[in-house]
C-alpha atoms as one frame of an Amber mdcrd trajectory, in Angstrom:
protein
 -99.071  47.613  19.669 -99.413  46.243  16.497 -96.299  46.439  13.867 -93.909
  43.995  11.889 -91.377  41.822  11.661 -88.646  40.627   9.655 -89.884  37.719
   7.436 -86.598  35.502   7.982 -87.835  35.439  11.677 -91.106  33.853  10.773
 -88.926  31.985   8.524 -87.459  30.441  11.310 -90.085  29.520  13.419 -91.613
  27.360  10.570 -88.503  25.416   9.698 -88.142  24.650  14.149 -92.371  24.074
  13.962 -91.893  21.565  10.795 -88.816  19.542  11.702 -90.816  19.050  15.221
 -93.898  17.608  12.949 -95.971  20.616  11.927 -97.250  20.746   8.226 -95.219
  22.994   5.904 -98.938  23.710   3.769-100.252  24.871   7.266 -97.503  27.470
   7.782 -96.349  28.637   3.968 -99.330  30.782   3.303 -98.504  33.219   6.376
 -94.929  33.542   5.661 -96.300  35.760   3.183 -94.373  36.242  -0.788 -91.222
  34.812  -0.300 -89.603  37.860  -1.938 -91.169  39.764   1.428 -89.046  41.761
   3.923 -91.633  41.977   6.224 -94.805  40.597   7.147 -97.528  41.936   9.726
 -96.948  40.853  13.485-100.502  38.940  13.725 -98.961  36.729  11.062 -96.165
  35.684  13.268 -98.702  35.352  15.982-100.904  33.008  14.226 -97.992  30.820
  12.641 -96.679  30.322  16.671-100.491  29.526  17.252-100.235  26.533  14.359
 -97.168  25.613  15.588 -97.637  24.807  19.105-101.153  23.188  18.111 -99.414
  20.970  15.622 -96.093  19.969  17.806 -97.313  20.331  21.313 -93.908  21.432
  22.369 -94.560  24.496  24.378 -90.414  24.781  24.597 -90.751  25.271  20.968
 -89.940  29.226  21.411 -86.619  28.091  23.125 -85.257  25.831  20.373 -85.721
  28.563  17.983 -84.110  30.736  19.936 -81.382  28.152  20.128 -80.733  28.790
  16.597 -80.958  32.531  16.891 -77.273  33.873  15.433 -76.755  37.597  15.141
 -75.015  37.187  11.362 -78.633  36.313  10.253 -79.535  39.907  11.409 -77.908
  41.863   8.597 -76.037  44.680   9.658 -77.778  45.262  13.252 -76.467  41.672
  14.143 -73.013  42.116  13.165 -72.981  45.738  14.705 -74.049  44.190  17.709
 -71.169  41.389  17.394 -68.203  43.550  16.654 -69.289  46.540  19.627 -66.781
  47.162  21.998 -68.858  45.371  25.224 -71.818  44.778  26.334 -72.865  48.106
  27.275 -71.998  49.439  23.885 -73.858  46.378  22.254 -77.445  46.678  24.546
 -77.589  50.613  22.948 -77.445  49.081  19.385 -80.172  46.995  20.258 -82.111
  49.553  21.704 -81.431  52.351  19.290 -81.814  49.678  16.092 -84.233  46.760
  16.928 -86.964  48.403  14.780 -84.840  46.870  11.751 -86.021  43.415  12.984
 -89.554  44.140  14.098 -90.880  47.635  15.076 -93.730  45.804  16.910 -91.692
  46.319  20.808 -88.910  48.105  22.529 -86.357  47.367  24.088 -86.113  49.619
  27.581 -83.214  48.943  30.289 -83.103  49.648  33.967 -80.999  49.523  37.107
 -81.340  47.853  40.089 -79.127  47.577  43.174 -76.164  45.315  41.437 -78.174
  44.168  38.348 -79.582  45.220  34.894 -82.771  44.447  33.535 -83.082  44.562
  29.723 -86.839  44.374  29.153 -88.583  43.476  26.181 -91.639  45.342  26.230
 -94.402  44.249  23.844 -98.222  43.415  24.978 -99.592  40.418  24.329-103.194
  40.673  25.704-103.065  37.116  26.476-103.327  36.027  23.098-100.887  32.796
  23.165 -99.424  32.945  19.613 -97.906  36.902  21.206 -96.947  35.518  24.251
 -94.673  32.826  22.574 -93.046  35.180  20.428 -92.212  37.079  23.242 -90.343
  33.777  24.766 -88.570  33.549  21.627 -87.420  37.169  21.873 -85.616  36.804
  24.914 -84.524  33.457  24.235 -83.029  34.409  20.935 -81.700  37.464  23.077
 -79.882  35.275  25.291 -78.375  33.372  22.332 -76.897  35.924  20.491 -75.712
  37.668  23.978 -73.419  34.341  24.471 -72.049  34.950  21.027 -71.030  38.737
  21.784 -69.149  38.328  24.997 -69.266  34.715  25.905 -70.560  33.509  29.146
 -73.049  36.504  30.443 -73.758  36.419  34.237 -78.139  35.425  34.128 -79.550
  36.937  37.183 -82.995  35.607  36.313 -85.168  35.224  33.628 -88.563  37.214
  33.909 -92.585  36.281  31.549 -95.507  37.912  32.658 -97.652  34.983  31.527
 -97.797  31.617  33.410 -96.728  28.530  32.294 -95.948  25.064  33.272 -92.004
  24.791  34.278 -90.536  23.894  31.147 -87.325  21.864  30.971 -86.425  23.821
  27.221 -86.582  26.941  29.241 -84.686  25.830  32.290 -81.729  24.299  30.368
 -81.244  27.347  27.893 -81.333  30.284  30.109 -79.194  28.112  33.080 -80.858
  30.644  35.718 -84.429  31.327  37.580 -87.180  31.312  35.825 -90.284  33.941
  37.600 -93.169  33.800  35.794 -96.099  35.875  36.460 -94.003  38.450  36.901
 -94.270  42.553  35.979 -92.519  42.268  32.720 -90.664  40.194  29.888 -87.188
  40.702  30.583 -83.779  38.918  31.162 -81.903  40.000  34.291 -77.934  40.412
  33.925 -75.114  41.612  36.874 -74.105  44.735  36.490 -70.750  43.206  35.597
 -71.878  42.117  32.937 -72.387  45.729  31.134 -68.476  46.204  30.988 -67.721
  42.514  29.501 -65.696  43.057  26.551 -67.194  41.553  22.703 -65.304  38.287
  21.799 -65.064  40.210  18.335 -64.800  44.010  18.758 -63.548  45.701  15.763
 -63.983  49.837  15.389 -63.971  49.715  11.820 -66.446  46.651  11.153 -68.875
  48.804  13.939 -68.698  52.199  12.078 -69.711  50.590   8.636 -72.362  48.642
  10.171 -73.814  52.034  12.082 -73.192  53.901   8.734 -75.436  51.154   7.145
 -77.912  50.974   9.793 -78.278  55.062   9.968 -78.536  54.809   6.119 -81.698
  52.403   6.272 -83.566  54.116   9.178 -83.218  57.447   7.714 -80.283  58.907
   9.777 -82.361  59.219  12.769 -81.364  62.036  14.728 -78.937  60.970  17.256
 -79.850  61.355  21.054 -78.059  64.597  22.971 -74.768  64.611  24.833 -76.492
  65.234  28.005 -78.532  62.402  27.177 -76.402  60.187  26.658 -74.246  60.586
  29.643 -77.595  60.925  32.054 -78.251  57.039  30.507 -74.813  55.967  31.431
 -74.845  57.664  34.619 -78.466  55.582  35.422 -76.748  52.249  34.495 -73.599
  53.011  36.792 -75.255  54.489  39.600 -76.037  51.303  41.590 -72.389  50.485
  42.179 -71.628  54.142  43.706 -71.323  57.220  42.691 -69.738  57.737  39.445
 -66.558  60.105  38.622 -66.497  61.844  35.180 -63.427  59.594  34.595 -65.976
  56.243  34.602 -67.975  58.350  32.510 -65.889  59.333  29.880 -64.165  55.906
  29.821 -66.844  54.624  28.822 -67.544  57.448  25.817 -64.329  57.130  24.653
 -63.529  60.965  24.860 -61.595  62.765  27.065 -63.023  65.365  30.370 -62.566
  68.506  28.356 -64.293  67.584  25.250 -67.209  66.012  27.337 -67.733  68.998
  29.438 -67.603  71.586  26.349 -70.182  69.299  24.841 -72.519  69.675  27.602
 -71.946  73.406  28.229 -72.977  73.675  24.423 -76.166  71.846  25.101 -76.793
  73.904  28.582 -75.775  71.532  31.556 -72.736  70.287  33.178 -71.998  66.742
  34.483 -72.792  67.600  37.718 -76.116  69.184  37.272 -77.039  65.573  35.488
 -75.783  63.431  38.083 -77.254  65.609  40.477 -80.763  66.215  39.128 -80.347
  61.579  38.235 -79.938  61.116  41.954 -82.993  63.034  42.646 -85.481  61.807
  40.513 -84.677  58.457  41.175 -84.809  59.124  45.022 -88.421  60.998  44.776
 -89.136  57.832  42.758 -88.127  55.078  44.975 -89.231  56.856  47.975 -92.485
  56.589  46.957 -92.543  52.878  47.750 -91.642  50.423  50.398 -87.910  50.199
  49.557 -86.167  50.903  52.811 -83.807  54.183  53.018 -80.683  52.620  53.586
 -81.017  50.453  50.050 -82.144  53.822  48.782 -79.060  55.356  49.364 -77.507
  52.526  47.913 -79.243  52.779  44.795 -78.965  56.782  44.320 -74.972  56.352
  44.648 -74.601  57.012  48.418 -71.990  54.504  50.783 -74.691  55.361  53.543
 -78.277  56.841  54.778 -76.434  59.508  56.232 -75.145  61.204  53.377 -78.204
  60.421  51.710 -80.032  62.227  53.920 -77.968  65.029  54.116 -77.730  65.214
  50.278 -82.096  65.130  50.207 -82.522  67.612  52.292 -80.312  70.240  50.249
 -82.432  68.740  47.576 -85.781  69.109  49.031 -86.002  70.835  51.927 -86.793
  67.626  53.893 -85.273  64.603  54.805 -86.060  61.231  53.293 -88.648  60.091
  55.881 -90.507  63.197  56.009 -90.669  63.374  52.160 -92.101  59.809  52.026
 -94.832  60.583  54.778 -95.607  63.616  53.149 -94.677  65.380  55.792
């Protein structure tokens, strides 16, 4: 995926590369006209590329990182800052990263007890990519601290392989799996519902105003949508009432359910037809049925099994054997 990026973050990556004993003459002519917004990814790519040559620091995405601050982000930062917690913050980021580079996404997913908030950009093994990537998460983790203070690190996850790194180790304070599946930083679930050090409603809507103004008012996702994302992300730690639910919204039952009926579904029909999916999905792996039923929203296999086969037709263990 090609794409581009905010010029202040190549900006940054030069002033870390030069103060660690790169050559300013090297770097300047990719930042591209100083009066820039943006500059093409490969540019970023190749100044990483220079960088690492010249300084030989292969932390050197971690320090800048270190200096990531989300007031240098314009109005996506400070939306991020002032949300209401963490959960409310990660859905800026997703809905509004393009403002900072449109060259990745960034996807979330459950697992039993945990969140993983994946950056998802390839790199096909060029170096000066993979790097940037490190920086991304890095700078991630950063500006995470700032918003709610000390986040709970599960682990830390690069598909690319690299010498154990002491930068890396010391910033992110948690494992570090390389070679793994994907580029992504690995939080408790707990962590979703940590209130900002800084929320403030009115700071947030004139930031979103701002932000909706300069992507073009993107259409906003659907009710049902939203509430069948917030019923993924609570789903690991039980089942979830329509109370959690619209806790979380801010609205009340009534309004939530007339919303939906407008749109065609109730809350149950989403939780329902969430708990399916993602059963039909994780039975078609190893994952044993027991942690299934864990992960689906069930206290046991039983009740899992009961609730599949009202699904389905079949139980759990016929279903995976294709029986």
């Amino acid at each position: 995926m090609q794409g581009t990026v905010q010029r202040i973050i190549a900006v940054a990556v030069a002033e870390v590369a030069i103060a660690h004993g790169a050559q300013r003459d090297q770097l300047t002519p990719l930042l591209g006209e100083p009066d820039a917004e943006r500059i093409p990814i490969e540019q970023l790519y190749a100044i990483w590329e220079l960088s690492l040559e010249a300084t030989k620091v292969r932390g050197l995405p971690v320090r800048v990182g270190k200096f990531a601050s989300f007031d240098r982000y314009g109005a996506f930062g400070i939306a991020m800052y002032v949300s209401r917690d963490m959960n409310v913050a990660l859905r800026r980021l997703i809905r509004y990263h393009d403002v900072l580079s449109d060259s990745g996404k960034w996807q979330q997913a459950s697992e039993p007890d945990r969140v993983v908030i994946r950056w998802a950009r390839e790199t096909n093994g060029r170096l000066g990519a993979q790097m940037a990537n490190e920086q991304v998460l890095a700078s991630f983790a950063t500006v995470l601290r700032q918003v709610v203070g000390k986040p709970q690190f599960v682990e830390v996850r690069f598909r690319h392989t690299i010498e154990d790194d002491v930068d890396h180790r010391a910033h992110f304070e948690c494992p570090i799996v390389y070679g793994a599946q994907e580029d992504a930083i690995v939080v408790t679930a707990a962590t979703l519902d940590m209130k900002s050090t800084a929320a403030d409603p009115h700071v947030e809507r004139f930031m979103i105003a701002q932000l909706e103004a300069s992507t073009g008012g993107a259409k906003p996702e659907s009710h049902a949508m939203e509430v069948s994302r917030l019923l993924g992300e609570l789903l690991a730690d039980g089942l979830p009432t329509i109370e959690d639910v619209v806790e979380k919204l801010g609205t009340t039952e009534r309004t939530l359910r007339r919303r939906l009926a407008d749109e065609g579904t109730t809350y149950e029909q989403l939780l329902t037809g969430l708990q399916r999916e993602r059963a039909i999905a994780l039975l078609g792996g190893t994952t044993p049925i027991a942690l299934i039923a864990h992960a689906v929203g069930f206290a046991d296999a039983s009740a899992f099994s009961r609730a599949f086969r009202r699904w389905t037709g079949k139980s759990p263990t016929d279903f995976r054997r294709g029986t």
